[in-house]
KEBATOR-919288 format. One record per residue: x, y, z of N, C-alpha, C in turn; residue number from 1. Coordinates in steps of 0.001 Angstrom, whole numbers. Atoms other than C-alpha are relative to their C-alpha. Example, Ala and Ser with C-alpha at 12.3 -4.5 7.8 and 13.67 -1.06 7.14 Angstrom:
<sites>
[[890,-1190,0],[12300,-4500,7800],[900,1200,0],1] [[-820,-1190,-60],[13670,-1060,7140],[-770,1090,730],2] 
</sites>
This chain:
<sites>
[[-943,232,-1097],[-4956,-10386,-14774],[1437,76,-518],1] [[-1037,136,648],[-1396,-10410,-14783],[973,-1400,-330],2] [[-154,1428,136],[-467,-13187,-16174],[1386,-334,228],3] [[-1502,372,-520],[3591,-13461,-15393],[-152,-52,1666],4] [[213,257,-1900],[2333,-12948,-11492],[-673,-1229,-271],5] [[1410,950,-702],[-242,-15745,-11737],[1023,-1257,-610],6] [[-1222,1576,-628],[2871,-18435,-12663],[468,130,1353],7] [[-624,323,-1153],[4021,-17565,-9672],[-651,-914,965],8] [[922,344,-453],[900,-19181,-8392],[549,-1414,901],9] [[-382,1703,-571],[2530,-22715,-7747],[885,308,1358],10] [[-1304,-328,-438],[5672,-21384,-6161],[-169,741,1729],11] [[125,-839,-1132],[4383,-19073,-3337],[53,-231,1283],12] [[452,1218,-1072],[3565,-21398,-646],[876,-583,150],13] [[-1420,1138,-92],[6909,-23593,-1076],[1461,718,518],14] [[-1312,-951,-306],[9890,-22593,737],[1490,-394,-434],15] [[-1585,506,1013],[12367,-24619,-1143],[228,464,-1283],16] [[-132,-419,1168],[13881,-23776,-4086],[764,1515,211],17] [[-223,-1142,257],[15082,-20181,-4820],[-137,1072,949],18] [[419,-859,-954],[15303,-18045,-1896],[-849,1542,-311],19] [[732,-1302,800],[13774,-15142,-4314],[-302,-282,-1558],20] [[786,-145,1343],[11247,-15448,-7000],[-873,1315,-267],21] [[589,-1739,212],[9916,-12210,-9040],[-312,93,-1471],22] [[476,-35,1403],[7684,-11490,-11983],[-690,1192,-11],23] [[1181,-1265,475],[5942,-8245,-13515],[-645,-557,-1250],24] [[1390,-155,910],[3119,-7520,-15434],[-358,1052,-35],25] [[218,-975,188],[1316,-4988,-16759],[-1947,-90,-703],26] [[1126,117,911],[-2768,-4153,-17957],[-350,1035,-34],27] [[421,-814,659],[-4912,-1779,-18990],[-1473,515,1206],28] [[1098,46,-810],[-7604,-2489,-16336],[237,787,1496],29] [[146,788,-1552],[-8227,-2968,-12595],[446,-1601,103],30] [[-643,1701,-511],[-6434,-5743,-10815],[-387,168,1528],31] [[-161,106,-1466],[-7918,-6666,-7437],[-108,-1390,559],32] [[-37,1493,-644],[-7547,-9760,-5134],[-369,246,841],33] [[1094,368,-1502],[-9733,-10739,-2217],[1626,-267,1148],34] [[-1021,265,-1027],[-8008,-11379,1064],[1056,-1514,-298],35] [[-484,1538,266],[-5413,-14138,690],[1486,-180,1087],36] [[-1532,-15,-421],[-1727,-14896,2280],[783,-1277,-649],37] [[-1163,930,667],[1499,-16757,1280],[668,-198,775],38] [[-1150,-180,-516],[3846,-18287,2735],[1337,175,171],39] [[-904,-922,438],[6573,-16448,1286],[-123,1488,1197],40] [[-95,-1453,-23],[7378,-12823,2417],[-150,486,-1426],41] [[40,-802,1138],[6319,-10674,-547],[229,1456,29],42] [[-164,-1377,450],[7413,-7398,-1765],[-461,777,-1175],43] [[508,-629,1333],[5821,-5417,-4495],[-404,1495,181],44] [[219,-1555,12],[5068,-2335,-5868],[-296,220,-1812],45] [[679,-80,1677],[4253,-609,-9300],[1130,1003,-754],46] [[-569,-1440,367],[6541,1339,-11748],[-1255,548,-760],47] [[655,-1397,678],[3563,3162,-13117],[-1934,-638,239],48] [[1486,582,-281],[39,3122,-11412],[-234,-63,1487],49] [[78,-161,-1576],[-1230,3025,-7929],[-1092,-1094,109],50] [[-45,1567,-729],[-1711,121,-5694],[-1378,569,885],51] [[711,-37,-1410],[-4333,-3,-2516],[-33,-1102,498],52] [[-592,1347,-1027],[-3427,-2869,86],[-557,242,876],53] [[696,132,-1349],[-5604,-3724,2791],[586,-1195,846],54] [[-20,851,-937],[-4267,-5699,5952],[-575,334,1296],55] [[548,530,-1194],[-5471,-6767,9073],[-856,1141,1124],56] [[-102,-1142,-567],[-4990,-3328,10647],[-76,1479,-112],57] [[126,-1072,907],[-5115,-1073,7857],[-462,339,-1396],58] [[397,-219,1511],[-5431,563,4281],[1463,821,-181],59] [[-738,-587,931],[-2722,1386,2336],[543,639,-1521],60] [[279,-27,967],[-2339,3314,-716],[1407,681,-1017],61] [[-1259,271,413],[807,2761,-2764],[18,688,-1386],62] [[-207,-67,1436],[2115,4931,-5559],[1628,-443,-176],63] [[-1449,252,551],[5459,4282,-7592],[1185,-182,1036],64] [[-1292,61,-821],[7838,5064,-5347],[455,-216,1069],65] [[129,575,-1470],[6618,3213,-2419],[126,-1746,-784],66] [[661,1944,-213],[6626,-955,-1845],[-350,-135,1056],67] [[970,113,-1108],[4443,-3074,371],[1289,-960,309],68] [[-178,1504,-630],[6252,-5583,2481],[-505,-846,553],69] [[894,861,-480],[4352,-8296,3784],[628,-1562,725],70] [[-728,1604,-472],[6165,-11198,6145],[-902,-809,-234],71] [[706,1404,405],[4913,-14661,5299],[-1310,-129,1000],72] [[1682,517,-578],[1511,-16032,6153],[-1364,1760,223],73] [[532,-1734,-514],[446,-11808,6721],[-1335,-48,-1331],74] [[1062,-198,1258],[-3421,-11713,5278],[-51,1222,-930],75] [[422,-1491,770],[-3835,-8854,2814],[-839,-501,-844],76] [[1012,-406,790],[-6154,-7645,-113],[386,889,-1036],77] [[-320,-738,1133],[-5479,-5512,-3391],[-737,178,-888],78] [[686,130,1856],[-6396,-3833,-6280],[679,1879,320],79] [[-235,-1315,948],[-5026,-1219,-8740],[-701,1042,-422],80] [[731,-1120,301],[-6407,1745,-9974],[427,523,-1270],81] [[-451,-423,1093],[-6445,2580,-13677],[1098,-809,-612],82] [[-1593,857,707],[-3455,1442,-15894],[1061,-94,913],83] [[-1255,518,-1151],[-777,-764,-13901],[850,-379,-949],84] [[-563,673,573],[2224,-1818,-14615],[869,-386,1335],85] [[-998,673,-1244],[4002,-4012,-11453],[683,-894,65],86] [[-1018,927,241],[6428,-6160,-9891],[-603,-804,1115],87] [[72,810,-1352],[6251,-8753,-7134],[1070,-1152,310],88] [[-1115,527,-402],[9187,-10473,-5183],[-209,-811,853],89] [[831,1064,-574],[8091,-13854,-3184],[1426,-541,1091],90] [[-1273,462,-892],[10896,-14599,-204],[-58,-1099,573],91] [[108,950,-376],[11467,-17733,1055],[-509,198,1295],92] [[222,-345,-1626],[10374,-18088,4900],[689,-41,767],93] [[-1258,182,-760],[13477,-19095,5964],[1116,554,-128],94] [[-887,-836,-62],[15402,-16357,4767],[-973,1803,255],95] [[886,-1190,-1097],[12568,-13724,6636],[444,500,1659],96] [[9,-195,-1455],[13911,-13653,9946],[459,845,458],97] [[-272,-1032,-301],[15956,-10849,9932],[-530,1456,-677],98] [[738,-743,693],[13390,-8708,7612],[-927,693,857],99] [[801,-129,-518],[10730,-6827,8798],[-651,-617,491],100] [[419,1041,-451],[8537,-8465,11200],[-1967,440,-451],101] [[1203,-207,240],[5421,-6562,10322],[-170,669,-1362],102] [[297,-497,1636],[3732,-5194,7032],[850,1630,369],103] [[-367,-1727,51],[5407,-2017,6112],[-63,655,-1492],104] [[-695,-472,1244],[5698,417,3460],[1528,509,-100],105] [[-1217,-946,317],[9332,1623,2118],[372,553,-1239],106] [[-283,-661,1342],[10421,4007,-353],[1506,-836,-713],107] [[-849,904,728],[12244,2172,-3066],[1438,960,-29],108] [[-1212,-1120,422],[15621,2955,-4339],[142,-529,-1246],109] [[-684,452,1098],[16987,2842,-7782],[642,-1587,173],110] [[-1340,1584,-146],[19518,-745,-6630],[-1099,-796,-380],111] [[1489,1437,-210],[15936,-2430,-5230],[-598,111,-1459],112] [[1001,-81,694],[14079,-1591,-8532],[1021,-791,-1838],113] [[-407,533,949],[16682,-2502,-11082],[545,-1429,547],114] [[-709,1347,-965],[17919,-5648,-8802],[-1700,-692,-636],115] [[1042,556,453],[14284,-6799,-9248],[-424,-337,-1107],116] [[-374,250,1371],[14022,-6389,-12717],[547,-836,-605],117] [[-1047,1356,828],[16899,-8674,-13419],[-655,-1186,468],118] [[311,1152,-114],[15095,-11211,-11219],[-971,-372,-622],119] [[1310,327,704],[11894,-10824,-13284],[505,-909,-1162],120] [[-433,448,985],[14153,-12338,-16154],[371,-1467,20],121] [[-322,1039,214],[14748,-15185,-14585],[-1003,-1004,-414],122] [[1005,806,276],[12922,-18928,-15593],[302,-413,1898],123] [[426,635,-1465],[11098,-20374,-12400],[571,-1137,-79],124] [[-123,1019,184],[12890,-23205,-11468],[311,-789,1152],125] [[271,379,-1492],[13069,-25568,-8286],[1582,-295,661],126] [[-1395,-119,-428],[17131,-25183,-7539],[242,1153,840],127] [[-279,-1358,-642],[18682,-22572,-4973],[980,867,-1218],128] [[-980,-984,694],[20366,-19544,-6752],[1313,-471,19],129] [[-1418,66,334],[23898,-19485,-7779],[868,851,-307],130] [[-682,-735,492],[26551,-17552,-8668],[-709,1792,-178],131] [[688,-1673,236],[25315,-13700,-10148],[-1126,-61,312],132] [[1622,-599,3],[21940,-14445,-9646],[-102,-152,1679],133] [[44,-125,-1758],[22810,-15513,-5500],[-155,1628,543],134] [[-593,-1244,-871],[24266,-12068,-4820],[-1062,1231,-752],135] [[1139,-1376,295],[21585,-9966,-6789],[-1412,-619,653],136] [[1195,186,-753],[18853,-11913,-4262],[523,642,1380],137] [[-214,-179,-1263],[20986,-11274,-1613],[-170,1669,209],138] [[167,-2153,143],[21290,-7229,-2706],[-1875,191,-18],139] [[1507,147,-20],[16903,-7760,-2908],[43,165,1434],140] [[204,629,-1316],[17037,-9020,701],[669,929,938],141] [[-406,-1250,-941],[19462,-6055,2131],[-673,1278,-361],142] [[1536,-1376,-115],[17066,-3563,585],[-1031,180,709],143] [[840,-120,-531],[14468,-4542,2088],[174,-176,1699],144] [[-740,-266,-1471],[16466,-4907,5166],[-33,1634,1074],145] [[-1015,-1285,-260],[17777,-1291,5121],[-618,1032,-209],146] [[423,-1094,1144],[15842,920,2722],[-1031,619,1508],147] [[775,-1341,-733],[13648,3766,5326],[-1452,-370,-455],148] [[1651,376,526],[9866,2701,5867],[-771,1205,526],149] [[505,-1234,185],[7779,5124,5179],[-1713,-68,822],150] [[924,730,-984],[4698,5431,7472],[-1014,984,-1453],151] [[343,-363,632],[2502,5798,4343],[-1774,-300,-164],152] [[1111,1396,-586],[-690,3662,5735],[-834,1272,453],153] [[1138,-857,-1289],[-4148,4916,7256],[-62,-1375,853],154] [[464,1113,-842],[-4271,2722,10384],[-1551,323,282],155] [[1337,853,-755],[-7657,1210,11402],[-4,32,1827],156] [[380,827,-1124],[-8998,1217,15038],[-360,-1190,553],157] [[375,1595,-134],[-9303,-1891,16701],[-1091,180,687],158] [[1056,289,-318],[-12264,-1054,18631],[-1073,-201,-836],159] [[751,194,1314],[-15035,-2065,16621],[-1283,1313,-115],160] [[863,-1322,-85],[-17209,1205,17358],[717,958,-768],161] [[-1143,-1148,680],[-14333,3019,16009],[20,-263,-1119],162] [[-637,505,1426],[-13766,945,13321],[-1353,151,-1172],163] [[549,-479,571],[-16978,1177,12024],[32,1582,-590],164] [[-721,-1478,507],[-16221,5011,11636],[471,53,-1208],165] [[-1103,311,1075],[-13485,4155,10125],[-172,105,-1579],166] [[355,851,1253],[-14995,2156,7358],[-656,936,-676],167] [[1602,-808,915],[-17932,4769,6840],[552,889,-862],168] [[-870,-1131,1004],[-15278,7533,6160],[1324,-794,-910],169] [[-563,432,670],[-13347,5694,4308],[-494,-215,-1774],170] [[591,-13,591],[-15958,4935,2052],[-290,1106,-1051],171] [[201,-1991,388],[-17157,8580,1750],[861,1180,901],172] [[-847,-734,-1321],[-14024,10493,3182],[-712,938,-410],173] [[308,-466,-7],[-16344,13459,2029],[-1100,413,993],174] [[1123,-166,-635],[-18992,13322,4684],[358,804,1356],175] [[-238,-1101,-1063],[-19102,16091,7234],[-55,-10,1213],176] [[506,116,-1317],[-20604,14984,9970],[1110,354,1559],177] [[-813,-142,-1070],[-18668,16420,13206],[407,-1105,602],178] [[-699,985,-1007],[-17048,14438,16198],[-1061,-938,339],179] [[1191,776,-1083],[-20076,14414,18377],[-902,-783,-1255],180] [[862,941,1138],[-22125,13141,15084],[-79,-1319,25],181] [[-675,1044,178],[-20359,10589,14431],[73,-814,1304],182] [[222,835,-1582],[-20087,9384,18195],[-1295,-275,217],183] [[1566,684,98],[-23845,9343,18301],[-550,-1405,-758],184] [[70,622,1449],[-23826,7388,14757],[500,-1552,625],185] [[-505,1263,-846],[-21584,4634,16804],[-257,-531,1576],186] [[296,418,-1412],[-23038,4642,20117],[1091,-25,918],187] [[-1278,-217,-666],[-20049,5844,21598],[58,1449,447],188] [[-486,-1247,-278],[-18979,8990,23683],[613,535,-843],189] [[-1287,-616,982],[-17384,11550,21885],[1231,407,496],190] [[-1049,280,-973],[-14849,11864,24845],[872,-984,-295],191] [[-894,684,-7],[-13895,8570,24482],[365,-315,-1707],192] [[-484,-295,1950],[-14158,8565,20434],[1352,411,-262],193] [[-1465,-921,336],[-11305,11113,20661],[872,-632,679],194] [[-871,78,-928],[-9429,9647,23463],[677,-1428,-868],195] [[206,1005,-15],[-9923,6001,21974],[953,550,-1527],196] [[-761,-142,1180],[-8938,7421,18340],[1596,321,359],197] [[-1582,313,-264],[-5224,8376,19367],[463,-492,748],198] [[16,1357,-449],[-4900,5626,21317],[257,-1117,-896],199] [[37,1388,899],[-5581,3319,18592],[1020,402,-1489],200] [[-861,201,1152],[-4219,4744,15481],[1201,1148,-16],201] [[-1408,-1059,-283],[-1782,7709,16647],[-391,1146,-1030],202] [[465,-1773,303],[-4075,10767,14910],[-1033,250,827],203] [[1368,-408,-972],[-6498,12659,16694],[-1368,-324,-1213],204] [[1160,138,475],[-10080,12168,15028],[128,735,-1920],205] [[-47,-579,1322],[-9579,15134,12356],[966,16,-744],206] [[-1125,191,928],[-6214,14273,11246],[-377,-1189,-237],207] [[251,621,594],[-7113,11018,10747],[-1066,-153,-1457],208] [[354,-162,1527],[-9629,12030,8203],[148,1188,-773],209] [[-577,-740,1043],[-7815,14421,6612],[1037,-1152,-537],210] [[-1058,571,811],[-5456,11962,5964],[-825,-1426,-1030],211] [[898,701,839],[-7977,9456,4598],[-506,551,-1489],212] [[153,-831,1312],[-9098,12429,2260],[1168,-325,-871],213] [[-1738,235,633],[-5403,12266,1424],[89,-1088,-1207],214] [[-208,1425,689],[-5194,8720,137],[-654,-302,-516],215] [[647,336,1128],[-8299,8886,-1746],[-2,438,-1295],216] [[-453,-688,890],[-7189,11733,-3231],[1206,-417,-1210],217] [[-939,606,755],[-4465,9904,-4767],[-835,-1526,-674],218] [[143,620,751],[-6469,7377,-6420],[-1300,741,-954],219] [[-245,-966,500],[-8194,9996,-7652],[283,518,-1091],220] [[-955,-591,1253],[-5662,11354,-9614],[301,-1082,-716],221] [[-315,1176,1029],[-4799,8364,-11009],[-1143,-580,-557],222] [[988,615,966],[-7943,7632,-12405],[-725,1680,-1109],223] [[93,-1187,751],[-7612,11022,-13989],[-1014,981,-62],224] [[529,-866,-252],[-9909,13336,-12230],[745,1204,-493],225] [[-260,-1315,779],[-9820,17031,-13094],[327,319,1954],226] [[40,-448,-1182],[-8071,18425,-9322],[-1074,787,473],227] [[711,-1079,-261],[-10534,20830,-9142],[-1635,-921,723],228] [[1300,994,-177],[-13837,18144,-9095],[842,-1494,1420],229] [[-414,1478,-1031],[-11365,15585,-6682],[-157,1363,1395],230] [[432,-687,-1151],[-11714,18703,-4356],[-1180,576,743],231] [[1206,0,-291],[-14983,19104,-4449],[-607,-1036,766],232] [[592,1502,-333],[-15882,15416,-4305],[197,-234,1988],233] [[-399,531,-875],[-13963,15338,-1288],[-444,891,1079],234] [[1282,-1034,-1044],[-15832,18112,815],[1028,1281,479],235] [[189,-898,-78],[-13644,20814,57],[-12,1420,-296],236] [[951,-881,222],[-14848,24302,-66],[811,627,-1316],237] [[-1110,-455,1176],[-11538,25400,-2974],[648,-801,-432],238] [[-1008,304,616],[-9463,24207,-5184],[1380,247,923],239] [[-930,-433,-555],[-6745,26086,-3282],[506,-678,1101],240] [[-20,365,-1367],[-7444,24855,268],[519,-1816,175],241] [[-490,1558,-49],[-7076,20859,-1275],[1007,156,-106],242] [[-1572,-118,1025],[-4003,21777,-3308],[854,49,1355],243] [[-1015,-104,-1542],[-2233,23415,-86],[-69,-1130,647],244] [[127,1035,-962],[-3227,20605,2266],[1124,-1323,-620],245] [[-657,954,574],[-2105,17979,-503],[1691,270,10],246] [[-1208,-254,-186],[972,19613,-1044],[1226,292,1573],247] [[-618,109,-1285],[1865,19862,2701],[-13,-1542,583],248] [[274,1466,-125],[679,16318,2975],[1692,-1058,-776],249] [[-484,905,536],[2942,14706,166],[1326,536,-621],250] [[-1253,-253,344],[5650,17385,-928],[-156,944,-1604],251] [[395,-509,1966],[4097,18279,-4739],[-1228,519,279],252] [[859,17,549],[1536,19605,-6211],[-1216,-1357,-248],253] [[315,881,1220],[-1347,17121,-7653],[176,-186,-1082],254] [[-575,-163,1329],[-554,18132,-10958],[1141,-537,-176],255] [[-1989,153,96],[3341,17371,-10213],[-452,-1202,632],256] [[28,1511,-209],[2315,13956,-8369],[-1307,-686,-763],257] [[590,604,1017],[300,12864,-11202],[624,-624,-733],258] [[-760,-137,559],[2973,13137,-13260],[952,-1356,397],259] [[-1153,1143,-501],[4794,10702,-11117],[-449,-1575,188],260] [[492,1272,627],[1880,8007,-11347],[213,-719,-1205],261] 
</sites>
């Protein structure tokens, strides 16, 4: 585990003290945590390694140059993939109100990532900030204010016919099975399957699991598949046909967003 996050352990839950506490760590492993919440707002993210965050509503799958936000009491779930090395930023509850109100992802910036840093340096201690260290929580707190959230998430259906789906391809985003299949599989129309899917999570049926492919594909790479076998795995028929997709998906190459895990 990481053991500079797991002092934070006392602290998380208490809203006095330090309007911003923040510690990294780093291992060699897997790091995952069962469902839990705080009542802090937390922010985190990884400089080198990829995240996966499950809340209420979704799956999210976090590399470098994304963070999760999470307002206070908000249940989530985690775990890393391959060698991590992360941060995590614990907000008071009473300086949340003008923050996001729901989980989001946002792409970091250089300010947020070295601003954090300095707070990792500080000792935990039960006083409000002061002086240099006030105004580099307060520069924490307008990042996450300001910084552009990135809709980087697979949402979840809330019907539970759907959601089973969901779960199955999620599991194995490789499995083929058509619309109508799959609507059989759940005891559901395939009319309303489709109608019900962009409705609920804002893709139609087959973009939603292309984009699931997507996000598995990226852990994946970070556990240092060969591209060629992560396109197979994933059901499909070239090398070429993943590559393009990925790269229209995320901007790079795999090869070139490997690089950036």
């Amino acid at each position: 585990m990481l053991d500079p996050l797991l002092q934070l352990a006392d602290h998380v839950d208490r809203d006095d003290g330090p309007v911003v506490i923040a510690a990294e760590g780093s291992q060699d492993g897997e790091l995952a945590s069962g469902a839990h919440s705080h009542a802090r707002g937390q922010l985190f993210g990884s400089l080198r390694g990829l995240l996966s965050v499950g809340v209420e509503d979704g799956v999210w799958i976090v590399p470098a140059i994304h963070a999760v936000w999470l307002p206070p009491h908000q249940r989530h779930s985690g775990r890393s993939h391959g060698p991590f090395h992360g941060w995590s930023v614990y907000v008071a509850e009473s300086a949340c109100a003008d923050l996001p109100p729901r989980p989001c992802t946002i792409r970091t910036s250089g300010l947020l990532r070295e601003a954090v840093l300095r707070a990792t340096s500080w000792p935990l201690q039960s006083q409000p900030l002061e002086g240099a260290r006030a105004h580099v929580a307060a520069l924490i707190l307008d990042e996450i204010r300001h910084l552009p959230v990135e809709p980087f998430g697979l949402p979840l259906p809330a019907d539970p016919r759907l959601q089973r789906i969901a779960k199955a391809l999620i599991a194995d985003p490789a499995d083929a099975r058509d619309l109508e299949a799959w609507a059989a599989w759940a005891a559901v129309s395939s009319r309303t399957l489709s109608r019900r899917f962009v409705a609920e999570t804002g893709f139609n049926f087959t973009a939603w699991r292309q984009r699931a492919r997507m996000m598995r594909s990226l852990e994946m790479l970070a556990a240092g598949m060969p591209v060629t076998a992560i396109a197979l795995d994933l059901g499909y028929a070239t090398a070429s046909a993943f590559i393009g997709l990925f790269r229209r998906t995320f901007g790079a190459t795999p090869a070139v967003y490997r690089t950036r895990l």
